[in-house]
C-alpha positions as CSV (number, residue, x, y, z in Angstrom):
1,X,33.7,-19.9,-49.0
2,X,36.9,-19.6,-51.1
3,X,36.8,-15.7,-51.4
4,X,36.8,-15.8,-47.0
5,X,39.8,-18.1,-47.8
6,X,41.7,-15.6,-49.8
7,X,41.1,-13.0,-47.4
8,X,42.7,-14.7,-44.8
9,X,45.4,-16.0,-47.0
10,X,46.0,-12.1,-47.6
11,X,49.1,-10.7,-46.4
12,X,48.7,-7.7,-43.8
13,X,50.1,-4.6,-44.6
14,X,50.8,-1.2,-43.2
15,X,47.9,1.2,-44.1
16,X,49.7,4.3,-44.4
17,X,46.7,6.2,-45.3
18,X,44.7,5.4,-42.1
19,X,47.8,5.5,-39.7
20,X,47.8,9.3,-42.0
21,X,44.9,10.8,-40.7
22,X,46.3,10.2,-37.1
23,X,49.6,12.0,-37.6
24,X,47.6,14.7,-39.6
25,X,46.0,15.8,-36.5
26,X,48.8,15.1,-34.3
27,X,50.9,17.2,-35.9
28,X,47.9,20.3,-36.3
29,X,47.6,19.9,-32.5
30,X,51.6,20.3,-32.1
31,X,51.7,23.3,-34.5
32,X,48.8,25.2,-32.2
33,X,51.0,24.8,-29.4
34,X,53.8,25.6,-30.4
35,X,51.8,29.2,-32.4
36,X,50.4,29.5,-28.9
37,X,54.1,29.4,-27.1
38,X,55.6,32.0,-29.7
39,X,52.5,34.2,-29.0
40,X,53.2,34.0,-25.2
41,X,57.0,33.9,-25.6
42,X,56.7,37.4,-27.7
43,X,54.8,39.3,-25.5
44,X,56.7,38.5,-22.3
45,X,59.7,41.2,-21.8
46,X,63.3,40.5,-21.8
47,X,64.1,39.4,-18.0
48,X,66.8,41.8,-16.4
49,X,68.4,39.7,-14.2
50,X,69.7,37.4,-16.8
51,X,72.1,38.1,-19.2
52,X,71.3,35.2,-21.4
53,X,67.6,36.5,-21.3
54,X,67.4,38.1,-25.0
55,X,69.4,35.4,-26.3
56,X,67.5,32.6,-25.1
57,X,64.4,34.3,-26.1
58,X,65.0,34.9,-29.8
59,X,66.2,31.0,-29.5
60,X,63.1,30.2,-28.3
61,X,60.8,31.9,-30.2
62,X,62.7,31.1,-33.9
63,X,62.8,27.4,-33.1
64,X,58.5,27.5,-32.1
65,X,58.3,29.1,-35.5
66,X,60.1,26.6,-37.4
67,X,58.1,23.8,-35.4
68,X,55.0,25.6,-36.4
69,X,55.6,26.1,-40.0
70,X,57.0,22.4,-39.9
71,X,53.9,20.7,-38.4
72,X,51.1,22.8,-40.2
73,X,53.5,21.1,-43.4
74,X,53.4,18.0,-42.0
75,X,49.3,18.1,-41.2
76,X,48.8,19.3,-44.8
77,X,51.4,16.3,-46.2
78,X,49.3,13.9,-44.2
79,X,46.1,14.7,-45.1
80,X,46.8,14.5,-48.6
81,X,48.1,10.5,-47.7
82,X,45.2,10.6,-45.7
83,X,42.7,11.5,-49.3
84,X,44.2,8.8,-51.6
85,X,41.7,6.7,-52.6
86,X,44.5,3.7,-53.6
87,X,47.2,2.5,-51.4
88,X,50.0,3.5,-54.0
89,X,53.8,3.6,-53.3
90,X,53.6,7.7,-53.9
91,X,51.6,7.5,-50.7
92,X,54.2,5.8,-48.7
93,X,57.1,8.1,-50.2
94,X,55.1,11.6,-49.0
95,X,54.0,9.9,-46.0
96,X,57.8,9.5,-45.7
97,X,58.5,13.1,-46.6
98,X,55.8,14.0,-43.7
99,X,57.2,12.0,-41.1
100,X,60.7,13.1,-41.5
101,X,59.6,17.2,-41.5
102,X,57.2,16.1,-38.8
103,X,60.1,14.7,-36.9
104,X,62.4,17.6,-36.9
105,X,59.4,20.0,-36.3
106,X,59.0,17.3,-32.9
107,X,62.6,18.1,-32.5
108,X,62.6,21.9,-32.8
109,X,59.4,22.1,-30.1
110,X,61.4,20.3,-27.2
111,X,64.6,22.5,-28.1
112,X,62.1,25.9,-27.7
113,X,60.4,24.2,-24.4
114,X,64.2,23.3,-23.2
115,X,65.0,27.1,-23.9
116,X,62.3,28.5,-22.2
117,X,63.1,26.1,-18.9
118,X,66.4,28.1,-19.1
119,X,64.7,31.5,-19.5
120,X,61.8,31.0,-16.7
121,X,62.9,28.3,-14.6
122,X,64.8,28.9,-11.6
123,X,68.6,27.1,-12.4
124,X,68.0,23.6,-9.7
125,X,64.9,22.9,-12.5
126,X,67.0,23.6,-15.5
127,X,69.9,21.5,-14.2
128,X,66.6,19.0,-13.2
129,X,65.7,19.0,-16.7
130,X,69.1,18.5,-18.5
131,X,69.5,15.6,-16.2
132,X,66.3,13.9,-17.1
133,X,66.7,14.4,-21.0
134,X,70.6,13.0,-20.6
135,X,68.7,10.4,-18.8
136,X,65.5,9.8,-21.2
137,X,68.1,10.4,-24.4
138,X,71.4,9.3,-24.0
139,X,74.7,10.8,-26.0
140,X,76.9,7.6,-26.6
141,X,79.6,9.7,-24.7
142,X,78.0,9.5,-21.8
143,X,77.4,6.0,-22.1
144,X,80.8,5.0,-22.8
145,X,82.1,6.9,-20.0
146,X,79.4,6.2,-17.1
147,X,81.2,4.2,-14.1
């Protein structure tokens, strides 16, 4: 009876190493898309109808290598929070250090998808697209000036 009344005593806390192996295989997922999208991206030629075309490519295809590299990182940074055996405060500072390359990596994968609307995409869905990230994300110019 008075251990169940320590246990519910017990502060909760957050259980990095649990919420760890989720993020792990999040970001693995993330980096096979984004080797799957630099893979397509290569192998498509250069459109001639757009000037932009080579430019926007190379964009593309070195931010989905960065996100790649980033997120396989990240998985590997996770699943070692993922293997402690102790909830330690190491395991919160790499799990810190895997969220923030995990983050950028997120951030590089929507910049190569938001190149490759530019490259493929006929210029109404690009324009579409700008319109709903300004939207979904935004600048606090464009707040301060919206009328």
């Amino acid at each position: 009876m008075a251990e169940s009344k320590t246990e519910s005593t017990r502060k909760s806390h957050y259980d990095v190493r649990s919420a760890s192996q989720t993020y792990s295989n999040i970001a693995a997922v993330l980096a096979g898309f984004a080797f799957a999208a630099v893979v397509l991206v290569v192998q498509i030629p250069t459109l001639l109808n757009n000037a932009n075309a080579p430019i926007l490519r190379d964009r593309a295809t070195i931010a989905l290598l960065i996100a790649f590299f980033g997120c396989v990182a990240a998985a590997f940074t996770f699943g070692v929070v993922a293997g402690e055996e102790k909830l330690a405060l190491r395991s919160h500072a790499i799990a810190l250090c895997g969220g923030t390359g995990f983050s950028l990596s997120s951030g590089y994968i929507f910049w190569g998808l938001a190149s490759l609307i530019k490259l493929f995409l006929s210029p109404s869905i690009a324009e579409l697209s700008r319109w709903i990230s300004s939207v979904s994300f935004p600048s606090p110019h464009s707040i301060l000036s919206f009328q």
